[in-house]
PDB file with SEQRES, HELIX, SHEET and CRYST1 records, atoms N, CA, C and O in Angstrom:
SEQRES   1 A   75  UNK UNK UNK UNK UNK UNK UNK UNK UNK UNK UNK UNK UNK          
SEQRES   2 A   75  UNK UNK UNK UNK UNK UNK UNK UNK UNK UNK UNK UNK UNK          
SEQRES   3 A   75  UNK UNK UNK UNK UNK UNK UNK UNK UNK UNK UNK UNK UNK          
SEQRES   4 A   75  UNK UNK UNK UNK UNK UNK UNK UNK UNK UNK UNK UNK UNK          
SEQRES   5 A   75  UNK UNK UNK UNK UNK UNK UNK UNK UNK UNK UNK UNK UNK          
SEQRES   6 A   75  UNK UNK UNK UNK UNK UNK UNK UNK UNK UNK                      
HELIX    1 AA1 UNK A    9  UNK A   15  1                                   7    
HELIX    2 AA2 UNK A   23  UNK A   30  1                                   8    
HELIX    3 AA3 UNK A   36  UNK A   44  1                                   9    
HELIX    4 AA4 UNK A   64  UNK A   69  1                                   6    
SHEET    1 AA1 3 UNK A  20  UNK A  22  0                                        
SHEET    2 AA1 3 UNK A  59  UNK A  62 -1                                        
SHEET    3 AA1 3 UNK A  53  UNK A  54 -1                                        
CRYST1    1.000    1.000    1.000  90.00  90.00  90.00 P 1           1          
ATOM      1  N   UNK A   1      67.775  -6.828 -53.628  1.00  0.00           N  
ATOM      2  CA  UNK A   1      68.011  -8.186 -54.040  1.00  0.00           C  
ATOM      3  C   UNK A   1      67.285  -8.435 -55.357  1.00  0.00           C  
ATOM      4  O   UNK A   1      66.131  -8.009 -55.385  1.00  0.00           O  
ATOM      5  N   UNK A   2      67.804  -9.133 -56.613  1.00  0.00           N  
ATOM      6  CA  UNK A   2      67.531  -9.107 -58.062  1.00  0.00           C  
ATOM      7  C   UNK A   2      66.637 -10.443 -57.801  1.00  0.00           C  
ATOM      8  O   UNK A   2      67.000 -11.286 -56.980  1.00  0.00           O  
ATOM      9  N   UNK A   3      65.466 -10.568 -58.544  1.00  0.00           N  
ATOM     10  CA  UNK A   3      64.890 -11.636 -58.547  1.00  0.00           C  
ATOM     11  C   UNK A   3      65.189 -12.339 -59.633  1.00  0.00           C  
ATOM     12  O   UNK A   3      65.187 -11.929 -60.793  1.00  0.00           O  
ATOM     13  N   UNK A   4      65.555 -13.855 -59.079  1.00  0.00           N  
ATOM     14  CA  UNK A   4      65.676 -14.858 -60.337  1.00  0.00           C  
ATOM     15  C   UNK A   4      64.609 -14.975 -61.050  1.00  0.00           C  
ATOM     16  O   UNK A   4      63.529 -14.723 -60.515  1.00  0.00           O  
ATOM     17  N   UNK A   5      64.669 -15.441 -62.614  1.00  0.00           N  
ATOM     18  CA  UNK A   5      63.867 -16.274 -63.337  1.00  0.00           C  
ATOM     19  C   UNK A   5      63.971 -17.991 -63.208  1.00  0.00           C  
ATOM     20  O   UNK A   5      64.881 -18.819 -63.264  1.00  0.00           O  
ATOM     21  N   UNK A   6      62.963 -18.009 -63.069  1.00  0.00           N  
ATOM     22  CA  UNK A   6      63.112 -19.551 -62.644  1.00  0.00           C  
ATOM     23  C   UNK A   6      62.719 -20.226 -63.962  1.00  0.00           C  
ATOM     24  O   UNK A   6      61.666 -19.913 -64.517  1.00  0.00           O  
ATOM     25  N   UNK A   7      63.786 -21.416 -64.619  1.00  0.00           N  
ATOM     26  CA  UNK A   7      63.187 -21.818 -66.590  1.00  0.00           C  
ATOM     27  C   UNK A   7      62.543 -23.197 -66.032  1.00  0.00           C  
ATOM     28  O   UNK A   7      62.964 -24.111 -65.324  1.00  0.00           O  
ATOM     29  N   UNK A   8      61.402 -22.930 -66.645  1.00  0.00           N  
ATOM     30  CA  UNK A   8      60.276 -24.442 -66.591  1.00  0.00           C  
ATOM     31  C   UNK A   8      61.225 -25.643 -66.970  1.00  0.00           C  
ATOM     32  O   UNK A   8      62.122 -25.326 -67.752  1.00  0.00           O  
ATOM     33  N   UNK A   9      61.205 -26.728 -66.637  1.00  0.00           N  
ATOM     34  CA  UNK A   9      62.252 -27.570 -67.279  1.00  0.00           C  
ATOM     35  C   UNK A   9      62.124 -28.174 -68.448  1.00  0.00           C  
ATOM     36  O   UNK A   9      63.063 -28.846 -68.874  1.00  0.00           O  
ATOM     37  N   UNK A  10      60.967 -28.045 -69.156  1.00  0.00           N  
ATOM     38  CA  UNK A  10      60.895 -28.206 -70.749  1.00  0.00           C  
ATOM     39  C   UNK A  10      61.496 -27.376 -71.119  1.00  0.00           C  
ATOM     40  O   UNK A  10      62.476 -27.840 -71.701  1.00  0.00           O  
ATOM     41  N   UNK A  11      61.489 -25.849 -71.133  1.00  0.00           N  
ATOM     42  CA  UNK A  11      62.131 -24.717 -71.682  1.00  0.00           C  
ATOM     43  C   UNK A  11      63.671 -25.146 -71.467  1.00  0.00           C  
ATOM     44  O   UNK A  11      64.388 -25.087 -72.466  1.00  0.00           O  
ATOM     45  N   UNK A  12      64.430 -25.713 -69.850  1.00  0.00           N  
ATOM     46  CA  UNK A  12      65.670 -25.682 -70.200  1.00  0.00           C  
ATOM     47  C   UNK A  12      66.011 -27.021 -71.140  1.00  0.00           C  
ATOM     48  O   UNK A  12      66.952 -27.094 -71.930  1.00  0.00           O  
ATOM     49  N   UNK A  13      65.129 -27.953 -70.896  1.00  0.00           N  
ATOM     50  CA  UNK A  13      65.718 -28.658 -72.615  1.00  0.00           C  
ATOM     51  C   UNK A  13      65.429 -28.369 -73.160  1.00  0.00           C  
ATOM     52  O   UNK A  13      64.969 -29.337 -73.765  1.00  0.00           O  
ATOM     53  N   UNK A  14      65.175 -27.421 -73.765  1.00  0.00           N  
ATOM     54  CA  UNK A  14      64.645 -27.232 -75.402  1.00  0.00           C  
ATOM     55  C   UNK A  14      65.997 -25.781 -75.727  1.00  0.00           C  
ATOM     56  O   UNK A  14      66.454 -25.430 -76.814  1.00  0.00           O  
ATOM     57  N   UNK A  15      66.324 -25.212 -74.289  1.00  0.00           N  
ATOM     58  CA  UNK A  15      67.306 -24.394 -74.592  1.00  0.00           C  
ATOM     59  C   UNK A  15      68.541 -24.432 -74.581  1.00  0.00           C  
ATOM     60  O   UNK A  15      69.376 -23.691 -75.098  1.00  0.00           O  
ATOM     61  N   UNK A  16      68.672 -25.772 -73.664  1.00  0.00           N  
ATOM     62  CA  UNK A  16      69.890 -27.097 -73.614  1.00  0.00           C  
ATOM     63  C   UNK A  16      71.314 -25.218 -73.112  1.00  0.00           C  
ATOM     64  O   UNK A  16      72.458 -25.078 -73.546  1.00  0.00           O  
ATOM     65  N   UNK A  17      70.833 -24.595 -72.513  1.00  0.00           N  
ATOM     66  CA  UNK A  17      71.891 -23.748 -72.115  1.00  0.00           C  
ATOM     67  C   UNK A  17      71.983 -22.144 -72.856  1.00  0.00           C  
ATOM     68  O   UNK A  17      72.492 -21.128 -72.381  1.00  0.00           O  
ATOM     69  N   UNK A  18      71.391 -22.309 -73.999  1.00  0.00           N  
ATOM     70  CA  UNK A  18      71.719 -21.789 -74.906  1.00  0.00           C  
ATOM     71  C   UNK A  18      71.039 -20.338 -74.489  1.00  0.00           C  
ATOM     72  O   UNK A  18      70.102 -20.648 -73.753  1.00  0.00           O  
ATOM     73  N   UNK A  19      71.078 -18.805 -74.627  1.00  0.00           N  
ATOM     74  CA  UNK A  19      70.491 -17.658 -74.196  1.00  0.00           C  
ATOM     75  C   UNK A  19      69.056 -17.366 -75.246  1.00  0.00           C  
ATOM     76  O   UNK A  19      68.096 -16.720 -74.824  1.00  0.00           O  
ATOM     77  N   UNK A  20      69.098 -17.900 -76.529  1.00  0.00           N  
ATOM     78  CA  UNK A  20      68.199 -17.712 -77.653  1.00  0.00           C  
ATOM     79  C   UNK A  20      67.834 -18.991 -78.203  1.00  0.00           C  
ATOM     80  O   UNK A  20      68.692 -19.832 -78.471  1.00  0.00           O  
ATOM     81  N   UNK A  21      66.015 -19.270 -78.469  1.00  0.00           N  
ATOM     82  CA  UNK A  21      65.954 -20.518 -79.181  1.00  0.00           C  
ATOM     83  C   UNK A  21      64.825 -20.161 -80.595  1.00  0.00           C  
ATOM     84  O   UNK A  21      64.039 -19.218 -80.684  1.00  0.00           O  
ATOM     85  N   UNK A  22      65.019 -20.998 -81.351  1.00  0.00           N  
ATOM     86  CA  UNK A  22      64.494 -20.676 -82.547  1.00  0.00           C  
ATOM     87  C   UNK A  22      62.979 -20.681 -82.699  1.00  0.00           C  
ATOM     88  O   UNK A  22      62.506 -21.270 -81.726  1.00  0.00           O  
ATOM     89  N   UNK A  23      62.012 -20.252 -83.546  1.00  0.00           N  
ATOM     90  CA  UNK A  23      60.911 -20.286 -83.789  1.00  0.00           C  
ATOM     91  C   UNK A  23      60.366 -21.342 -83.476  1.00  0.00           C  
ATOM     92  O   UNK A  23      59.607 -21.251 -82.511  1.00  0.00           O  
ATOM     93  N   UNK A  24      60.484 -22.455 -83.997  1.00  0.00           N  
ATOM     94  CA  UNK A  24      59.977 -24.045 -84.214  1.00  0.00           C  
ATOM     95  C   UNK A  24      60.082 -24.164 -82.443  1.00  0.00           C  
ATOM     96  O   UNK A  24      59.128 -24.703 -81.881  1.00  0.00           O  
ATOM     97  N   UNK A  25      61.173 -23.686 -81.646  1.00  0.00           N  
ATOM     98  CA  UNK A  25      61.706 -24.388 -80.423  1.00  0.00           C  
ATOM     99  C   UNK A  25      60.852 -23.054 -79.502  1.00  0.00           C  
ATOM    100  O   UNK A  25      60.420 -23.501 -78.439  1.00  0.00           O  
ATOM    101  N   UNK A  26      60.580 -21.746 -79.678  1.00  0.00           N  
ATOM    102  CA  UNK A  26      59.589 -20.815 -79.096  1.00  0.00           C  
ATOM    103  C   UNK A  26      58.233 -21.473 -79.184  1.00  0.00           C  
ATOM    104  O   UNK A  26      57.699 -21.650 -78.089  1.00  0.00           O  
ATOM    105  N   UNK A  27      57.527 -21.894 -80.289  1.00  0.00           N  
ATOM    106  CA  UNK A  27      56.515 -22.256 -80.635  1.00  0.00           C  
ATOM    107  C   UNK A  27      56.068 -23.485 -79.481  1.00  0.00           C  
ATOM    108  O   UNK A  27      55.250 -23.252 -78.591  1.00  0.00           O  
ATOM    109  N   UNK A  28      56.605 -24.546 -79.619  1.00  0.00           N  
ATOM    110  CA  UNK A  28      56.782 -26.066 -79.025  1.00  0.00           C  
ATOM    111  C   UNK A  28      57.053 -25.195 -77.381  1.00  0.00           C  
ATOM    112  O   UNK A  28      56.546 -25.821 -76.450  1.00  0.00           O  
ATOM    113  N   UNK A  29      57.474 -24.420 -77.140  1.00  0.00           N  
ATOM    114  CA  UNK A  29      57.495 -24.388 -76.004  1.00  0.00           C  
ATOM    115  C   UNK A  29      56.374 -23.564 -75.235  1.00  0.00           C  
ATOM    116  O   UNK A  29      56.147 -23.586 -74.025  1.00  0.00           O  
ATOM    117  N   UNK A  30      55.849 -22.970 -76.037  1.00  0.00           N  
ATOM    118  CA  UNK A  30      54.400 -21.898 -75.666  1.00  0.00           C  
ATOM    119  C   UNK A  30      52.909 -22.587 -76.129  1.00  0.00           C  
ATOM    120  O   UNK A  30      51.775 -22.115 -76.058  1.00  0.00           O  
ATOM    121  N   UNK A  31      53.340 -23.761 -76.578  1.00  0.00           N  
ATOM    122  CA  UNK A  31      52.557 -24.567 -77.489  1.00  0.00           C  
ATOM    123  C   UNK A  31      51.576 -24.086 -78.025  1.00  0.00           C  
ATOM    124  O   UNK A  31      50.384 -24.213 -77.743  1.00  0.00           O  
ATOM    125  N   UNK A  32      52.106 -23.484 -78.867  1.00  0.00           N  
ATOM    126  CA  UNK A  32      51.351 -22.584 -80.606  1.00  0.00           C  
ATOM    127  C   UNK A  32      51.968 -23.508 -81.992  1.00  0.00           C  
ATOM    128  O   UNK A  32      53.073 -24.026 -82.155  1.00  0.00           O  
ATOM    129  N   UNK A  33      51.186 -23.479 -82.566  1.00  0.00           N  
ATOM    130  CA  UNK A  33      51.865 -23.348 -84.043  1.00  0.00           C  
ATOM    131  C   UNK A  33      53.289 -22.427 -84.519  1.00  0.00           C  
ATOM    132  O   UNK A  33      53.468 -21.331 -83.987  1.00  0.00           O  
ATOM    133  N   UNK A  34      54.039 -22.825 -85.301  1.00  0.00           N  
ATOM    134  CA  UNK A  34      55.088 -22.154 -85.566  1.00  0.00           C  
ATOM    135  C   UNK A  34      55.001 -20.813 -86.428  1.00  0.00           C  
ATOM    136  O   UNK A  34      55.846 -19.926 -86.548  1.00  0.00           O  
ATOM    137  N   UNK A  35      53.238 -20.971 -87.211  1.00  0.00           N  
ATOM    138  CA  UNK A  35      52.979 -20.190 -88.151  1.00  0.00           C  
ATOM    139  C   UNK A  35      52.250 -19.290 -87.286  1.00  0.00           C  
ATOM    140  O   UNK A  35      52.152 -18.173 -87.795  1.00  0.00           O  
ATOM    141  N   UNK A  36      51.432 -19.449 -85.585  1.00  0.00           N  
ATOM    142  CA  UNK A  36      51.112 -18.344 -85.296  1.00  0.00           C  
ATOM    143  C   UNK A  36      51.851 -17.367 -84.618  1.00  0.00           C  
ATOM    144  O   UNK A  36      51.289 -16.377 -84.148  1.00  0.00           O  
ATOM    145  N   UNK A  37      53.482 -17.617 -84.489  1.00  0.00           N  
ATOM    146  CA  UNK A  37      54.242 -17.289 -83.988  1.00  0.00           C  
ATOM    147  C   UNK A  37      54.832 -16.025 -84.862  1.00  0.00           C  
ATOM    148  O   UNK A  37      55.169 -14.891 -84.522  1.00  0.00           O  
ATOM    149  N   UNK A  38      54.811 -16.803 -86.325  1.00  0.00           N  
ATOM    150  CA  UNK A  38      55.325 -16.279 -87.405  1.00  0.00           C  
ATOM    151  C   UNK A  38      54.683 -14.942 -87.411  1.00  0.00           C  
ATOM    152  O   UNK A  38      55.264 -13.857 -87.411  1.00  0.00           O  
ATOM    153  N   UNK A  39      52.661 -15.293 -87.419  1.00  0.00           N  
ATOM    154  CA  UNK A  39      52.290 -14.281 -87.694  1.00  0.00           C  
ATOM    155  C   UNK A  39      51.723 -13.027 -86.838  1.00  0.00           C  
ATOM    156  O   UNK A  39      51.211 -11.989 -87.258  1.00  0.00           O  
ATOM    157  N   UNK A  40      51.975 -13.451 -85.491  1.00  0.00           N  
ATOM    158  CA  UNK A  40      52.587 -12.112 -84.724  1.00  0.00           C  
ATOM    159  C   UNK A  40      53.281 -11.438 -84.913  1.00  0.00           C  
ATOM    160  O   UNK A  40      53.153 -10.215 -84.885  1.00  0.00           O  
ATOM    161  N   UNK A  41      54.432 -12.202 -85.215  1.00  0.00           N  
ATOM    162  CA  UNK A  41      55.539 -11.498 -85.499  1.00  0.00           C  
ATOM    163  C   UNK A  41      55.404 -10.545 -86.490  1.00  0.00           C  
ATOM    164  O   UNK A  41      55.438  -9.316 -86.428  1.00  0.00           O  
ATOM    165  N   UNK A  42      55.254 -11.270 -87.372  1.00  0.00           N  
ATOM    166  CA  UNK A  42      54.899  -9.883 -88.930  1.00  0.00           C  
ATOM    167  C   UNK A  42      53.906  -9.121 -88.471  1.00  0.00           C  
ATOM    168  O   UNK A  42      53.863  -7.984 -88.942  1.00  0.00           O  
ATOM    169  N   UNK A  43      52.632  -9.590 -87.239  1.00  0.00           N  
ATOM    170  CA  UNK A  43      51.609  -8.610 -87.526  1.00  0.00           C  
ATOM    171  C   UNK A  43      52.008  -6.694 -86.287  1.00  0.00           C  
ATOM    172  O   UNK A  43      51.498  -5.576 -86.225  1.00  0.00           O  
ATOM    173  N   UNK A  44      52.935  -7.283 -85.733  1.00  0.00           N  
ATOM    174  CA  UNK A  44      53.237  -6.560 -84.111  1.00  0.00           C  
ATOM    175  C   UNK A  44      54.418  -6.310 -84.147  1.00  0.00           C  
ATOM    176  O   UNK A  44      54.871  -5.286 -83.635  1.00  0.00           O  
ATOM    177  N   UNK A  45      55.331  -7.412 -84.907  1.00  0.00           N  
ATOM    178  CA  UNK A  45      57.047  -7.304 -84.197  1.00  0.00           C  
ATOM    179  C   UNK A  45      57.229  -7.676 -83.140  1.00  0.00           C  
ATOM    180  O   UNK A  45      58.248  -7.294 -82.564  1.00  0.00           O  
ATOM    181  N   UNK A  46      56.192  -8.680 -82.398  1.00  0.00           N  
ATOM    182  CA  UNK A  46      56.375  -9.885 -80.963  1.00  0.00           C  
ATOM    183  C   UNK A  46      55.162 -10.596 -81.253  1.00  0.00           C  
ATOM    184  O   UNK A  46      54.094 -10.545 -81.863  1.00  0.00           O  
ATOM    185  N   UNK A  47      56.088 -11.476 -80.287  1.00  0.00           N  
ATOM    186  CA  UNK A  47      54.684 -12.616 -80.229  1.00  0.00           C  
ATOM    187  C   UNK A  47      54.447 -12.518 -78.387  1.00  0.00           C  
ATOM    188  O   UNK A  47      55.372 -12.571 -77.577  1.00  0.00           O  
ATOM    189  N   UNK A  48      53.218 -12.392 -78.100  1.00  0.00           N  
ATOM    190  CA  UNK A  48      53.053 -12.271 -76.759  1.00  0.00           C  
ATOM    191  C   UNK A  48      54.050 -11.698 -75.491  1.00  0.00           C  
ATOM    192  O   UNK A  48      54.334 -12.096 -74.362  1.00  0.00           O  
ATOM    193  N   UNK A  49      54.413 -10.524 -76.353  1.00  0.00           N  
ATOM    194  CA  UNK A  49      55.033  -9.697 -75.865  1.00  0.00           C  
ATOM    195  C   UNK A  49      56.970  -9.522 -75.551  1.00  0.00           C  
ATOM    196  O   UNK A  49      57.633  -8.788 -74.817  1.00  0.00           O  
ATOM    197  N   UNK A  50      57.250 -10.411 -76.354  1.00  0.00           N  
ATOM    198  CA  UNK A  50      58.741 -11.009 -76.720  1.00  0.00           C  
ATOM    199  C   UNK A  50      58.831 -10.988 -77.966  1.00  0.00           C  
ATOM    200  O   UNK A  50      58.329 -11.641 -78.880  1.00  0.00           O  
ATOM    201  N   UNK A  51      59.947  -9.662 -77.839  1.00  0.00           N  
ATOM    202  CA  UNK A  51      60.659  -9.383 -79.269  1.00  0.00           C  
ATOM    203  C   UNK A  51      62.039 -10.279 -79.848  1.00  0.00           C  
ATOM    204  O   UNK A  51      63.084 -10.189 -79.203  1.00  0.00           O  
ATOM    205  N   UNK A  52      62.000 -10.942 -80.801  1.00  0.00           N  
ATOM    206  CA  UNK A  52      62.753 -11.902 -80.845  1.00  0.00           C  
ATOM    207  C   UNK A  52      64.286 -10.390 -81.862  1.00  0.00           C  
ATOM    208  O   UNK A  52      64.288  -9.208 -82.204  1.00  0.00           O  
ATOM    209  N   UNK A  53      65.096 -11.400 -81.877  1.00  0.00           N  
ATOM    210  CA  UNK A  53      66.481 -10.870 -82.412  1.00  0.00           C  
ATOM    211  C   UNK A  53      66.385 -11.400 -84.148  1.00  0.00           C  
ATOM    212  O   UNK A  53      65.791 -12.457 -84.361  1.00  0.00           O  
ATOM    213  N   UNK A  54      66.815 -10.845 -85.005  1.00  0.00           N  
ATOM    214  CA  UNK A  54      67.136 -11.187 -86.228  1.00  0.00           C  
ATOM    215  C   UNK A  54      68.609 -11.810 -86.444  1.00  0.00           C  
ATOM    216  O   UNK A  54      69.612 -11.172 -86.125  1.00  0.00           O  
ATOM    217  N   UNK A  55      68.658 -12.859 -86.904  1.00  0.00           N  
ATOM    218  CA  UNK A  55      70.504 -13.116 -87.404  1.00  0.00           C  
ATOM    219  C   UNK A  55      70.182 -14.068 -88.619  1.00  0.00           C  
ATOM    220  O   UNK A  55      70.015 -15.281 -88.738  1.00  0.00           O  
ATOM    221  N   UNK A  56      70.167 -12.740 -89.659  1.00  0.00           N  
ATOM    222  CA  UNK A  56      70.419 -13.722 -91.136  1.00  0.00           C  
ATOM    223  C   UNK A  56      68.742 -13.572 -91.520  1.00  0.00           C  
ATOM    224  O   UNK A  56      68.170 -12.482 -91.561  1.00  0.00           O  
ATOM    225  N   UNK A  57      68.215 -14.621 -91.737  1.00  0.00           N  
ATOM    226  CA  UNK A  57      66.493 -14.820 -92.214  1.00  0.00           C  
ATOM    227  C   UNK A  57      66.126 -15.806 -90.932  1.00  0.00           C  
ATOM    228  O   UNK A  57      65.302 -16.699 -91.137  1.00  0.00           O  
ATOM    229  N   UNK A  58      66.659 -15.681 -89.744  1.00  0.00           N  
ATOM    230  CA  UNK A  58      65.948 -16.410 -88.600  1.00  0.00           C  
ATOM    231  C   UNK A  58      65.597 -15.511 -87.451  1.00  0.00           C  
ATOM    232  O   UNK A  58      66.031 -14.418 -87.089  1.00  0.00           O  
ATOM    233  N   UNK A  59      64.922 -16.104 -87.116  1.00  0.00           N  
ATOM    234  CA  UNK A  59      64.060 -15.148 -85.293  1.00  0.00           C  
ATOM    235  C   UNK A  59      64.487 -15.914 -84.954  1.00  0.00           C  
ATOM    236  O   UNK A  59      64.525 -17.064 -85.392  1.00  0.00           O  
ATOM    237  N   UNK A  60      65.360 -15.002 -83.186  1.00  0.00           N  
ATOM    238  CA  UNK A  60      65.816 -15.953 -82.528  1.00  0.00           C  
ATOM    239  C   UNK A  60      65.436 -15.313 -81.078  1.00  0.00           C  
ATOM    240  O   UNK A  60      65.769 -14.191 -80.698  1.00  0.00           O  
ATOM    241  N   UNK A  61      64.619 -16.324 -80.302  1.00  0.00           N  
ATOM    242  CA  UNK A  61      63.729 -15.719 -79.590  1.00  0.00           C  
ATOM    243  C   UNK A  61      64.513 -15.876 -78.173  1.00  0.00           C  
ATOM    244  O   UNK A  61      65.405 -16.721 -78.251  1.00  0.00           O  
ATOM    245  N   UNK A  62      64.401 -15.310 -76.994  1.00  0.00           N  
ATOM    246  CA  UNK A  62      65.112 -14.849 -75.761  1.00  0.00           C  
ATOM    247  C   UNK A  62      64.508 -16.084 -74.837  1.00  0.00           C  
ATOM    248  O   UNK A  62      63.327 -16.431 -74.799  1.00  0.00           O  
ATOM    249  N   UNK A  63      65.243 -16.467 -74.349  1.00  0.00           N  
ATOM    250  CA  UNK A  63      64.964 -17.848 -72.943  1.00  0.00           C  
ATOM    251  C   UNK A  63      64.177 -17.411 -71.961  1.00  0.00           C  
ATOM    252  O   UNK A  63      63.101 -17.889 -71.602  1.00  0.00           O  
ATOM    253  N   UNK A  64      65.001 -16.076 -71.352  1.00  0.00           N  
ATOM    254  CA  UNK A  64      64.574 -15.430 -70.024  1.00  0.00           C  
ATOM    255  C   UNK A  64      63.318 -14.792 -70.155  1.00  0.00           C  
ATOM    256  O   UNK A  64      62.562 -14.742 -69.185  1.00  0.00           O  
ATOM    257  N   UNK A  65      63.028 -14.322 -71.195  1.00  0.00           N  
ATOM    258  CA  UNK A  65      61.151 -13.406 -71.378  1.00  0.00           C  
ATOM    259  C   UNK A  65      60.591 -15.125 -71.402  1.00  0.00           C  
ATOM    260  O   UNK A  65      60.369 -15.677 -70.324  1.00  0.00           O  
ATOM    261  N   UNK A  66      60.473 -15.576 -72.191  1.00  0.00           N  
ATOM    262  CA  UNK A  66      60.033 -16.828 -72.392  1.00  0.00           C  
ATOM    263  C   UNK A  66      59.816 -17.523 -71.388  1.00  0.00           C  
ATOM    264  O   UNK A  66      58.630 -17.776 -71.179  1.00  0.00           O  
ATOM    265  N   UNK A  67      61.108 -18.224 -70.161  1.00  0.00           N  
ATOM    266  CA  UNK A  67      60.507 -18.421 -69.165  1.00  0.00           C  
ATOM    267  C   UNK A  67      59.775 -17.640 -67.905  1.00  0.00           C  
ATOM    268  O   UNK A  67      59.360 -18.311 -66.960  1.00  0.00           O  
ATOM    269  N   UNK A  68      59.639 -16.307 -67.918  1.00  0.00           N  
ATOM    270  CA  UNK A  68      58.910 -15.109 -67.415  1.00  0.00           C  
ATOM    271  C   UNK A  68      57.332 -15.258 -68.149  1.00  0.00           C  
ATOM    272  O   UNK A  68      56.362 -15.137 -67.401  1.00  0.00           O  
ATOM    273  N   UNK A  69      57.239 -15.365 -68.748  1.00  0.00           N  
ATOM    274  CA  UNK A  69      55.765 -15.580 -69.873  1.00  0.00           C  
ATOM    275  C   UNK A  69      55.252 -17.219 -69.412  1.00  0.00           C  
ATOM    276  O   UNK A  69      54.093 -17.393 -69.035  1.00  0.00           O  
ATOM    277  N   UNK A  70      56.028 -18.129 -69.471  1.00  0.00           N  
ATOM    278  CA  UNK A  70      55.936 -19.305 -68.484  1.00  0.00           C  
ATOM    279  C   UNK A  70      55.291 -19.733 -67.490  1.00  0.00           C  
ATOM    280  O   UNK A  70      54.464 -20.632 -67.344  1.00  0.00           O  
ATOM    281  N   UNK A  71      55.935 -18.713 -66.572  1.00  0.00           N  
ATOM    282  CA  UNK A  71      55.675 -18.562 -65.280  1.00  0.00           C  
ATOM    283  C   UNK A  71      54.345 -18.292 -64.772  1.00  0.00           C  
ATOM    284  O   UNK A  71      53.927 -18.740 -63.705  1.00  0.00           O  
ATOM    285  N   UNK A  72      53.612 -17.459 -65.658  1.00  0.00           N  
ATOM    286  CA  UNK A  72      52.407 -16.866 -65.661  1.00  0.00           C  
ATOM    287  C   UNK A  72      52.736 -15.115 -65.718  1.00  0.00           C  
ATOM    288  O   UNK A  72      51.846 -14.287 -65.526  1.00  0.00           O  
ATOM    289  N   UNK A  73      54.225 -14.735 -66.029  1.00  0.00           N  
ATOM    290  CA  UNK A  73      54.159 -13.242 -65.920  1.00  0.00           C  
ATOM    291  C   UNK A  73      54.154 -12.587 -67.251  1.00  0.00           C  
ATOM    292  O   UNK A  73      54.034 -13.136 -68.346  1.00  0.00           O  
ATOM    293  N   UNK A  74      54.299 -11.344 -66.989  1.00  0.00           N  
ATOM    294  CA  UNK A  74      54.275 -10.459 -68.393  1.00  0.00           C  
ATOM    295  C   UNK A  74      54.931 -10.086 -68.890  1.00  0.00           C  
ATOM    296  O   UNK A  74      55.776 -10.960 -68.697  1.00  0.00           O  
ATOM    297  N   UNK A  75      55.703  -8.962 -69.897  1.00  0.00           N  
ATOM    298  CA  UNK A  75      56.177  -8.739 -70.230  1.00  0.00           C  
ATOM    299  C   UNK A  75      57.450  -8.757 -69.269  1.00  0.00           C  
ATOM    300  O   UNK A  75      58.541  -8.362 -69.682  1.00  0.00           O  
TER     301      UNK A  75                                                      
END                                                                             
């Protein structure tokens, strides 16, 4: 039996459905700065252990790690 992720309900508004949410909307939801998000990213290639997707010049960060990291879990 597959275990669900269960999304905090700030995370599902802020993801309003959507599978990927943006920096500004990762940040606000892990409540960091947008710039320490940034600079994980450049320093690791994740921020607390969530590798975000590239499309264009934006990070577009994953719902499901996010609400897993949420939760209190890890990677």
């Amino acid at each position: 039996m597959a275990m669900q992720t269960v999304i905090p309900e700030a995370l599902a508004a802020i993801a309003a459905g959507r599978d990927h949410i943006s920096t500004s909307e990762f940040a606000k939801a892990t409540d960091h700065a947008e710039q320490t998000v940034r600079k994980n990213y450049c320093l690791t290639g994740e921020c607390f252990g969530i590798r975000p997707i590239k499309v264009g010049n934006r990070l577009l960060w994953p719902v499901v790690p996010t609400a897993v990291l949420l939760n209190g879990g890890t990677k």
